[in-house]
BALOBA-1460 file (C-alpha; in Angstrom, 3 decimals):
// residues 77
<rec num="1" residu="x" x="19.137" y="205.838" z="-66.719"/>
<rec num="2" residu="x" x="21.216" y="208.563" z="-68.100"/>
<rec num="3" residu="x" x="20.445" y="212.014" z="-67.644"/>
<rec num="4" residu="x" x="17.729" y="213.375" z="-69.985"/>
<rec num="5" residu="x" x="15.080" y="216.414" z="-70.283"/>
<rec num="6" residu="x" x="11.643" y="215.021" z="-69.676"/>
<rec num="7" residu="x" x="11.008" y="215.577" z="-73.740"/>
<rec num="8" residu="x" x="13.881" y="213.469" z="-74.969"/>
<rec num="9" residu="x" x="12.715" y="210.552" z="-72.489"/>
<rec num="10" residu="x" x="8.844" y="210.994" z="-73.781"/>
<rec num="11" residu="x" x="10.229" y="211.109" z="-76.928"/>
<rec num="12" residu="x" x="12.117" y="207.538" z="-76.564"/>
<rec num="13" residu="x" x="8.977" y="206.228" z="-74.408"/>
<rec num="14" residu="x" x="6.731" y="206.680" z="-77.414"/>
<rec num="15" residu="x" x="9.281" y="205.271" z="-79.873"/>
<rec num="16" residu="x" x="9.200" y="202.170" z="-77.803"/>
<rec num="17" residu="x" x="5.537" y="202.332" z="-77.515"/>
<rec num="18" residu="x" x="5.355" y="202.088" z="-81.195"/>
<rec num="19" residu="x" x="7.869" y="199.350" z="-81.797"/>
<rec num="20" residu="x" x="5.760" y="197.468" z="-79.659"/>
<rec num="21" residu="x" x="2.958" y="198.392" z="-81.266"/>
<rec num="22" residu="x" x="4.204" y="197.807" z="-84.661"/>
<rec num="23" residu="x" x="4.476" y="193.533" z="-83.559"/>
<rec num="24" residu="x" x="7.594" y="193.461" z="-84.940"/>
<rec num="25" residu="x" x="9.785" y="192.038" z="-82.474"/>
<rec num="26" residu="x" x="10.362" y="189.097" z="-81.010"/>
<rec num="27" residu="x" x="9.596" y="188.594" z="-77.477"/>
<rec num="28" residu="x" x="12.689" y="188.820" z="-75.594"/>
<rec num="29" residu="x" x="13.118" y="192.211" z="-77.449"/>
<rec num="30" residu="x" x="9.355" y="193.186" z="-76.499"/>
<rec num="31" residu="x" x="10.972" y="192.124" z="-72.871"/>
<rec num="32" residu="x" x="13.636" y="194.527" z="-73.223"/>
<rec num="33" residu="x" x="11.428" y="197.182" z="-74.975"/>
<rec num="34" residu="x" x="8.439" y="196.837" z="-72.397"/>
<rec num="35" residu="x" x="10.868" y="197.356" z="-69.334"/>
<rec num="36" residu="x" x="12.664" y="200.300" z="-71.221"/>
<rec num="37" residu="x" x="9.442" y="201.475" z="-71.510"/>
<rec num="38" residu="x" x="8.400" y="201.289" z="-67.765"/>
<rec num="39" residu="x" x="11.296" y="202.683" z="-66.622"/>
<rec num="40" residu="x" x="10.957" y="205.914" z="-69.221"/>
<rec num="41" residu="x" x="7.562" y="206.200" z="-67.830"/>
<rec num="42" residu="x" x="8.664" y="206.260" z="-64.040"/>
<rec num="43" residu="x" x="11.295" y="209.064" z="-65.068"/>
<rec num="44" residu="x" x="8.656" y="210.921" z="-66.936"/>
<rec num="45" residu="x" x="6.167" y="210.861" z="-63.728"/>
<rec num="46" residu="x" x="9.148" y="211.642" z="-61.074"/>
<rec num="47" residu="x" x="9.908" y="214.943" z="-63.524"/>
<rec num="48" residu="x" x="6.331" y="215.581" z="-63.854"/>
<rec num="49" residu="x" x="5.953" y="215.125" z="-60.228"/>
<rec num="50" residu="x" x="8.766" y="217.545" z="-59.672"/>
<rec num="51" residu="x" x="7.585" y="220.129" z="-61.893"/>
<rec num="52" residu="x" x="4.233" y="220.061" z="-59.972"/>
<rec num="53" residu="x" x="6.064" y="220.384" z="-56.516"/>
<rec num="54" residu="x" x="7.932" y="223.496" z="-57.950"/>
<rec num="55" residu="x" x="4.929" y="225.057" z="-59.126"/>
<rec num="56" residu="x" x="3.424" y="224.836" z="-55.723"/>
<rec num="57" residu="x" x="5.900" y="226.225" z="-53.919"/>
<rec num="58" residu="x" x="5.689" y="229.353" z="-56.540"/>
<rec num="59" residu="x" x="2.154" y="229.719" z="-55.579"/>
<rec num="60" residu="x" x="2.562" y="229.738" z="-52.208"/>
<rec num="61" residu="x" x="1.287" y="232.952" z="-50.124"/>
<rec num="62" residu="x" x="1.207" y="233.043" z="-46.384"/>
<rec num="63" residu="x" x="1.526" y="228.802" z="-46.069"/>
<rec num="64" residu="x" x="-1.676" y="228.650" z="-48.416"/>
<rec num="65" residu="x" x="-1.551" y="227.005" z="-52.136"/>
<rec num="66" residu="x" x="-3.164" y="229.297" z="-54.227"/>
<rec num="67" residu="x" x="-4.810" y="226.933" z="-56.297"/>
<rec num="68" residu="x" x="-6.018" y="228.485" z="-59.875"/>
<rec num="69" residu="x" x="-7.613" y="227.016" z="-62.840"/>
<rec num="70" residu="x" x="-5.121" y="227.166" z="-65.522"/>
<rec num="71" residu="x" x="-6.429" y="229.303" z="-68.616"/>
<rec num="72" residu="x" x="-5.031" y="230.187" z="-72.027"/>
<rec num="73" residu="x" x="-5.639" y="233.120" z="-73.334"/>
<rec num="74" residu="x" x="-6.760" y="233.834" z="-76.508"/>
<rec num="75" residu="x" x="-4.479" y="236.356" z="-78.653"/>
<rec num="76" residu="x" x="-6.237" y="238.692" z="-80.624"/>
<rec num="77" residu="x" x="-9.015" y="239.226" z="-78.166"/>
């Protein structure tokens, strides 16, 4: 697979998921479509996965994970 940000490959995995979904192809090109789509999804968890490995080692204080609750904070109050 070609290089691509994490967004353009979600972006083609949910293309294919709605070309399949659609029932509009044949099935050697729901084949083709279904192992595109398994391979976009394998990319998509190995850059996820990365992301999360990254994370942790910016949270890391004296060999502990700080492990938080992720919160979004409300503007305006």
């Amino acid at each position: 697979m070609t290089t691509k940000s994490f967004e353009e490959a979600l972006k083609d995995l949910e293309d294919v998921v709605q070309k399949l979904e659609d029932g509009e192809t044949t099935l050697e090109e729901s084949l083709k479509l279904f192992e595109q789509g398994v391979s976009l999804a394998r990319y998509c968890a190995v850059k996820l996965d990365e992301s999360e490995a990254k994370i942790n080692l910016l949270l890391e204080k004296n060999g502990q994970f700080l492990r938080e609750p992720f919160e979004i904070e409300e503007k305006g109050n």
